[in-house]
N, C-alpha and C positions, 0 to 999 in steps of 0.2 A: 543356752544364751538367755540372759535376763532381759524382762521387759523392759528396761531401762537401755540396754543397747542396744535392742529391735528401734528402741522410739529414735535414737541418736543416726543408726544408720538409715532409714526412714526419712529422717530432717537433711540428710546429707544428701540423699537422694533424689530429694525434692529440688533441694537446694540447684544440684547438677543438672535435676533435668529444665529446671526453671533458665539456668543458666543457658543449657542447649537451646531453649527456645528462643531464648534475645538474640544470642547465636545466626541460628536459622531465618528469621527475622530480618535480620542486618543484612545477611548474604540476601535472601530475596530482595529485598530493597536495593539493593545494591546493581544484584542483577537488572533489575527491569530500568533503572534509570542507565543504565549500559544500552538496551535493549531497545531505548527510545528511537520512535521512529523519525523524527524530524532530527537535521543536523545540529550537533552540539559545539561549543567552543575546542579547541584541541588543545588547551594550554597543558604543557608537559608530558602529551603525550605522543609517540612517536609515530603514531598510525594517523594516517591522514583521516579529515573527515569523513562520515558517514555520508552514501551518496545514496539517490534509487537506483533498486537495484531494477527497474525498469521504466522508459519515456515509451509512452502507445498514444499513437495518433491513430485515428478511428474514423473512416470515411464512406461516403455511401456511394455508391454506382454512381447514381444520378445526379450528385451535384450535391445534396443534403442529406441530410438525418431524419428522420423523422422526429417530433417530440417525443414519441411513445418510446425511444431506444433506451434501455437501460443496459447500465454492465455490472458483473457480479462477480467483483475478487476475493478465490478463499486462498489463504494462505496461514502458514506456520499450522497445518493440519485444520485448525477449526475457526480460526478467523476467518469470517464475509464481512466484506463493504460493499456495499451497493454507489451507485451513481448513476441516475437520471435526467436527462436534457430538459425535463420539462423540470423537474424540482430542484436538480441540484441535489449537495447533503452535506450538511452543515457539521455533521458531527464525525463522519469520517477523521479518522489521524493515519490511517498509510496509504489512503487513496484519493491521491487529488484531484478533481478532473473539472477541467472548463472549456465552455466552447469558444472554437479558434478559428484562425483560416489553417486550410491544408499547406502544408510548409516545404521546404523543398532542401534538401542536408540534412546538416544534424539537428534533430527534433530540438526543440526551444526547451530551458527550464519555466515551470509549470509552478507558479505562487499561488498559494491558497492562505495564506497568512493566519490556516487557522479558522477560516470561511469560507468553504468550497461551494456557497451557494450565488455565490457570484455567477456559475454556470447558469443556473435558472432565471436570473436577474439580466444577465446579455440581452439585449434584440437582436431580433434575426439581423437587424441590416449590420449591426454591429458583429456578428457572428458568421455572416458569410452570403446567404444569397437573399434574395427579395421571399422568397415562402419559407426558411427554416435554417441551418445553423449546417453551414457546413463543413466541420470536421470538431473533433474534440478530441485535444490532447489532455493526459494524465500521466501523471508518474506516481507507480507504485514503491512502498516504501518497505518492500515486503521482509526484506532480512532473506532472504532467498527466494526459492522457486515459489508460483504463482499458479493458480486455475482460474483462466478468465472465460469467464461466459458472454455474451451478447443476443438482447433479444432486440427486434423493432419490427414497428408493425410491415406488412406486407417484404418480408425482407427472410431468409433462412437464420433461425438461431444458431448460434456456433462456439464451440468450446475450444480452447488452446492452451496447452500447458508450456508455460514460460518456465527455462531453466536461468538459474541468476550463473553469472561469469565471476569467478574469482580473478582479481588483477595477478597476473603473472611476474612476481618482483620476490626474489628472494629477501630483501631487505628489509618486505612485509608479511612474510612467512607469517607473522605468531597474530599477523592484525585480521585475518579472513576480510579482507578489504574487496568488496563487490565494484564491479566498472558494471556502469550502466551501459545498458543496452536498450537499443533503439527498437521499439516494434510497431510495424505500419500495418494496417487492417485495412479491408475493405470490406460495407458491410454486400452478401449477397441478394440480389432476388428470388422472393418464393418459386416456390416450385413452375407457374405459371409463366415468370418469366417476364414478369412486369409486377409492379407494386399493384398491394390487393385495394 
């Protein structure tokens, strides 16, 4: 083979793989605006919108929260968000959480419009009792299953792994369309049996 067709299949090669990459490119991009966790427009497509795949109201024994409570969701293997009653978190995108009253049916939808630090920014009186905040809903936005953790002070830490529910409808077989589910928590007390 002449130097001259080494360089030509070479330039060809380049060419293809150049090409595979805008390729590969496209498709990720493409994926991850699929992927997005906030709901999208549905025009022309037959799968209804994207919903969370889970609402968690989160409540203490006694009436409130402590400010120290924090919660820590990982999902899709290595995604954490955090959310803090005393900070809020502003940059969360699949986990929205604000302080509320304790609700009683179907858990309320949960706006963060993109500013979940509206949680931190509540007053207690606005949030539920005369000393702290009591109850905080969220909706995770997780594309499936969840590991939620909970700490606060004087209170047992506790983990739970949330599995997401696929809507049962042959009609959306091909959409993996999640029905949220409701989860109600309560947080417990330490060991002692009373807040520390």
């Amino acid at each position: 083979m002449s130097g001259r067709q080494c360089d030509v299949r070479e330039r060809t090669l380049v060419r293809n793989l150049s090409a595979l990459a805008r390729s590969v490119v496209r498709v990720a991009v493409g994926c991850l605006s699929v992927l997005s966790c906030s709901p999208q427009p549905n025009e022309g497509n037959p799968c209804p919108r994207d919903v969370a795949a889970f609402r968690v109201e989160l409540t203490g024994p006694t009436g409130e929260l402590p400010p120290e409570t924090e919660l820590a969701v990982t999902f899709g293997g290595a995604g954490v968000e955090r959310y803090s009653v005393e900070r809020g978190n502003r940059s969360n995108k699949t986990v929205c959480c604000v302080p509320a009253h304790p609700s009683v049916g179907k858990l309320p939808h949960v706006s963060c419009d993109g500013d979940s630090t509206r949680g931190a920014a509540l007053s207690a009186k606005d949030a539920g009792t005369d000393r702290g905040v009591a109850a905080i809903h969220c909706e995770l936005w997780t594309d499936g299953a969840a590991q939620l953790e909970v700490q606060a002070a004087g209170h047992a830490p506790f983990e739970k792994t949330l599995s997401a529910v696929l809507v049962e409808d042959e009609t959306l077989e091909e959409c993996n369309t999640l029905k949220t589910r409701d989860i109600r928590l309560v947080l417990q007390l330490g060991d002692s049996g009373v807040p520390r």
